[in-house]
C-alpha positions in Angstrom: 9.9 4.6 41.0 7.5 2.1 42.4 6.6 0.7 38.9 10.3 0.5 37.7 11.2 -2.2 40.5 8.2 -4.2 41.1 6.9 -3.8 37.1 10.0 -4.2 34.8 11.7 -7.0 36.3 8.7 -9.2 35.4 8.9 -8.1 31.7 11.6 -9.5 29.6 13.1 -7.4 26.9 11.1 -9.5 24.3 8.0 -8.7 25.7 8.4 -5.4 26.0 9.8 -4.7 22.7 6.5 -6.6 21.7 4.0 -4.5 23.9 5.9 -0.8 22.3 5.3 -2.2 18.9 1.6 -3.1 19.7 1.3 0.2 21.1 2.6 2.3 18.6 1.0 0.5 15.9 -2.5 1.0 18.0 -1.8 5.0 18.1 -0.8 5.3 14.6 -4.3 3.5 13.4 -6.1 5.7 15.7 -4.7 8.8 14.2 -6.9 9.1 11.3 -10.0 8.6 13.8 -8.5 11.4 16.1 -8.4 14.4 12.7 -12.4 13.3 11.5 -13.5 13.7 14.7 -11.7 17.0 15.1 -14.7 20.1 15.0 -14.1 21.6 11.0 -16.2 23.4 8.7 -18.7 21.6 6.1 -16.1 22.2 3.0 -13.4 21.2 5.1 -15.2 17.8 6.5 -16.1 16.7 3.0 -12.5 17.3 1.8 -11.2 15.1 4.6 -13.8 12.7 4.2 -12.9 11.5 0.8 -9.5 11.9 1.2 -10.0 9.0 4.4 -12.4 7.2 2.0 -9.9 7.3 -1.6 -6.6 7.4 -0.8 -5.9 4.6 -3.3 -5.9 4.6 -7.1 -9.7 4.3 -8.7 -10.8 1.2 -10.0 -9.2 -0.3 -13.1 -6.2 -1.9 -14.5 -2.7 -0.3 -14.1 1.1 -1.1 -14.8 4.0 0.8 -12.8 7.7 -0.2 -13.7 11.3 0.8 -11.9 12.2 1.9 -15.8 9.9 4.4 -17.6 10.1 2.2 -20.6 8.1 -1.2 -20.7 9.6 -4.9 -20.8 13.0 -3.2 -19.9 15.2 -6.7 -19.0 16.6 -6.8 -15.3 13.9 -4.0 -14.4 11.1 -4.8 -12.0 7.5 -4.3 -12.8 4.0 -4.5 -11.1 0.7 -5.5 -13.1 -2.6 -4.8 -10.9 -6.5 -4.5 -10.6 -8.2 -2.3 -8.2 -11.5 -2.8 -7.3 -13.3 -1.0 -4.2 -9.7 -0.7 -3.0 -8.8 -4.2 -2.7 -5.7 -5.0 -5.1 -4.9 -7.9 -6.8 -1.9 -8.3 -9.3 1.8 -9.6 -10.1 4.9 -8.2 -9.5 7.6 -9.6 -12.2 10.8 -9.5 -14.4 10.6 -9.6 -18.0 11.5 -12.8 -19.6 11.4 -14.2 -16.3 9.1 -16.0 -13.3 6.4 -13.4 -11.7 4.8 -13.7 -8.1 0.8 -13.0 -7.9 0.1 -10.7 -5.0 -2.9 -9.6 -3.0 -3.4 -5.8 -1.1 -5.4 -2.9 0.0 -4.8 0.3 0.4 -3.8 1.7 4.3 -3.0 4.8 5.2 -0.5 6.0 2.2 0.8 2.7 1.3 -0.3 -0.3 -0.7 0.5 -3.2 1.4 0.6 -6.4 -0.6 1.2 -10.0 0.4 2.9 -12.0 -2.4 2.9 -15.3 -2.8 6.1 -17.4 -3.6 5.7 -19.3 -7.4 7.5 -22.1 -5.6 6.3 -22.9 -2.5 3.0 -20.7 -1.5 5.0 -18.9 1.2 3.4 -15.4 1.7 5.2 -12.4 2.2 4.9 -9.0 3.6 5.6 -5.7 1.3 4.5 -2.3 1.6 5.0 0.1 -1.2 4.7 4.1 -0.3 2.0 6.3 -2.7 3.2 9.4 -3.5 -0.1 11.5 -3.1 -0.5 14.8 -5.1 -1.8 17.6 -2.9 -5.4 17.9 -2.4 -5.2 21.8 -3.8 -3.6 20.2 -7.1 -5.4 17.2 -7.3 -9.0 19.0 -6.4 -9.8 16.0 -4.3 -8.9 13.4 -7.0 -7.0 10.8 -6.7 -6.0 9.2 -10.0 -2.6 10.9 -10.1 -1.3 8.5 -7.4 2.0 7.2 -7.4 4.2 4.6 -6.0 7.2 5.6 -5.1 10.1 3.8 -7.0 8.3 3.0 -9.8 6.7 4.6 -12.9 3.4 5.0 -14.2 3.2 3.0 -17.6 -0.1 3.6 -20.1 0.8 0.6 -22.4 -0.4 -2.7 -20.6 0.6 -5.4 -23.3 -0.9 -8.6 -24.0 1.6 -10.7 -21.9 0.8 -8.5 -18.9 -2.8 -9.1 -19.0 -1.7 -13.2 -19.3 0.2 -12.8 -16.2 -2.5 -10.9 -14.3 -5.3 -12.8 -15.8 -3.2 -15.6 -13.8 -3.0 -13.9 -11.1 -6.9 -13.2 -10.8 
């Protein structure tokens, strides 16, 4: 009771919204540290291990649409590279402007800040993967998805011109 009336008068409602979100967001990094430090068997520690070290598509070139078919007009699409886990790409409209984007891979989501064609302005976006199981996948990774959107094999000409732009 002693905290309540000589603590939270001091604090403004701003501040403490602030100081819960820096918390939380403090506890939910640490969580991955907490389970590898947790005592487990040899087959066990090497399964976690490169689930912590690949939880992101390998390294290469891939195209992921909201349609399953390609240069679909009014549907979105993302051209990337991935390299060591660092992602660099566009996100775009057919027949229309695209914004070049920069990300990583954290936790299971691609975070990505995208820059605004017009003005620079960079922007904050987070896409969720949609990891297979480790007992289907047998510890590999490539069948990642992103939720929302689908995998497309064909990456044309114009998106390699947009992501060479974006490079």
């Amino acid at each position: 009771m002693l905290f309540n009336k000589s603590f939270l008068p001091s604090l403004t409602y701003l501040s403490l919204l602030s100081f819960s979100v820096i918390s939380g967001l403090g506890l939910l990094n640490s969580w991955p540290t907490f389970a590898l430090e947790k005592t487990i068997d040899k087959d066990q520690g090497e399964l976690i291990a490169q689930t912590a070290r690949k939880n992101w598509l390998p390294n290469g070139t891939y195209l992921y649409g909201s349609s399953r078919q390609p240069d679909e007009i009014g549907q979105e699409y993302m051209v990337f590279q991935v390299h060591q886990g660092i992602v660099k790409g566009a996100v775009y409209m057919p027949r229309s402007e695209f914004s070049c984007f920069t990300g990583t891979f954290e936790g299971n989501q691609m975070r990505m800040s995208i820059i605004d064609p017009y003005d620079g302005t960079r922007y904050d976006y987070s896409v969720a993967l949609q990891v297979p199981s480790t007992v289907a996948s047998n510890g590999q990774w490539s069948d990642i998805g992103l939720e929302g959107y689908y995998r497309l094999n064909d990456i044309t000409h114009n998106d390699q011109k947009i992501l060479n732009t974006c490079s």
